[in-house]
C-alpha positions, -999 to +999 in steps of 0.1 A: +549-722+120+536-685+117+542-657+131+527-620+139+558-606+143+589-608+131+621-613+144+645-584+145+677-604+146+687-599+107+683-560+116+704-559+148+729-583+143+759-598+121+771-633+139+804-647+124+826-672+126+853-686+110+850-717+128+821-727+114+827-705+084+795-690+081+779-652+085+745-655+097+716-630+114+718-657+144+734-689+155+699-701+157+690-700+121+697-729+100+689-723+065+718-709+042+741-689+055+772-671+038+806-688+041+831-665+060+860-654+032+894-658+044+900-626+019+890-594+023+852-586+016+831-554+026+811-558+054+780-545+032+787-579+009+777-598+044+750-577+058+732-569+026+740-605+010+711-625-003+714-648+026+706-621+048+681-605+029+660-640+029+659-641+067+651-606+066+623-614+040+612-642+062+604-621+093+592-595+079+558-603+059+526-598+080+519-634+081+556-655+084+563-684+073+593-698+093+602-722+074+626-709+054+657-714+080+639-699+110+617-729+117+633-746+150+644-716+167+653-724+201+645-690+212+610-689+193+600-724+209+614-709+244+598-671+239+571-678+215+575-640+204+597-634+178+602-598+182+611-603+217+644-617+209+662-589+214+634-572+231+646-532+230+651-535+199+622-505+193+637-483+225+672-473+217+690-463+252+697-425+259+733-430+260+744-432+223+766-416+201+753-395+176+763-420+152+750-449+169+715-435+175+717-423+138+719-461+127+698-474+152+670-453+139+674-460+107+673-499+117+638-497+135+627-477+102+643-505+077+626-528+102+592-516+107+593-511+067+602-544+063+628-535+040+655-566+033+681-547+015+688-521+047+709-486+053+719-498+089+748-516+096+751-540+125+739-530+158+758-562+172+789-582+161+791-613+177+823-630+166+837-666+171+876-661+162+878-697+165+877-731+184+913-730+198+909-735+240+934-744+263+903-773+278+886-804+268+855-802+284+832-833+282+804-814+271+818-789+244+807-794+209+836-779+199+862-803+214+858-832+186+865-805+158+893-786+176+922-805+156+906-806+125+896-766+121+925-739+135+909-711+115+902-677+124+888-650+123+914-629+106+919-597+130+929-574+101+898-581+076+876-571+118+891-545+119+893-529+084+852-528+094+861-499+121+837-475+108+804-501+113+822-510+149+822-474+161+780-473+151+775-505+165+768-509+205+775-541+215+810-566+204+809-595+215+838-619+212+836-660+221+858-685+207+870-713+222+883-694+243+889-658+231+920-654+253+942-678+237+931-668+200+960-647+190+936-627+165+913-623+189+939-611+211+952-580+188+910-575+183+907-567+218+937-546+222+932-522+193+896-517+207+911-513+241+937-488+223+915-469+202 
């Protein structure tokens, strides 16, 4: 499949989840992705990692080829735009902090450069702290693997990444469910708190 233009995902957003222990652009890519450590590594190690930097080398050539882990994409076969996936991507709101609209520039820049090694950090964390629910619902994907894999997202090695939070302007936080995760939990009450 080729594209025009490329997707902006790998330049807006880090997606982990120990869970499925994996770091990725996007939940809908599916070629490799970098295992999430249970120790301690620099947020830069993830969102400048060679993983990332292929998607990011993928979507940003003027004539894509998708098949390099992009190939698939729900939201491609849905949209058929790639850029559109998250659509204001290029119009940063008027409400930022000085430090948010500082690295959102420089995202659009490292973007329309096509640049896969980028000076931007995440725009979006979207974090599964893990499967744990208090349900069993029929159709969950999750619900086979729930015994099997308790890990999570280690709320201490989140929030050591404070700094790339504060320029970021959107957290998002799924599980399972979120409310039960006791990582999750101290997550959301230090950003409450802070």
């Amino acid at each position: 499949m080729k594209l025009k233009n490329g997707c902006n995902a790998a330049w807006y957003e880090l997606n982990i989840s120990a869970a499925d222990d994996c770091v990725s652009a996007c939940c809908y890519y599916n070629g490799e992705k970098d295992g999430w450590s249970d120790e301690y590594r620099d947020l830069d190690d993830y969102w400048n990692s060679p993983s990332m930097q292929k998607v990011r080398q993928i979507n940003s050539s003027a004539d894509m080829d998708l098949s390099g882990g992009c190939e698939g994409c729900y939201f491609f076969g849905h949209r058929g735009e790639a850029g559109a996936y998250f659509s204001d991507f290029l119009t940063p709101p008027d409400d930022l902090t000085p430090d948010q609209a500082d690295n959102w520039q420089k995202a659009i820049e490292d973007y329309k450069g096509g640049l896969t090694h980028i000076r931007s950090t995440p725009l979006r964390f979207y974090i599964n702290f893990g499967f744990g629910c208090n349900l069993s619902c029929t159709m969950c994907h999750q619900v086979p693997r729930r015994k099997q894999n308790r890990r999570q997202v280690q709320f201490d090695h989140i929030w050591r990444c404070k700094p790339y939070l504060k320029r970021a302007i959107d957290i998002t936080v799924i599980g399972g469910e979120p409310l039960i995760l006791p990582e999750c939990i101290k997550f959301i009450e230090a950003i409450i708190n802070d």
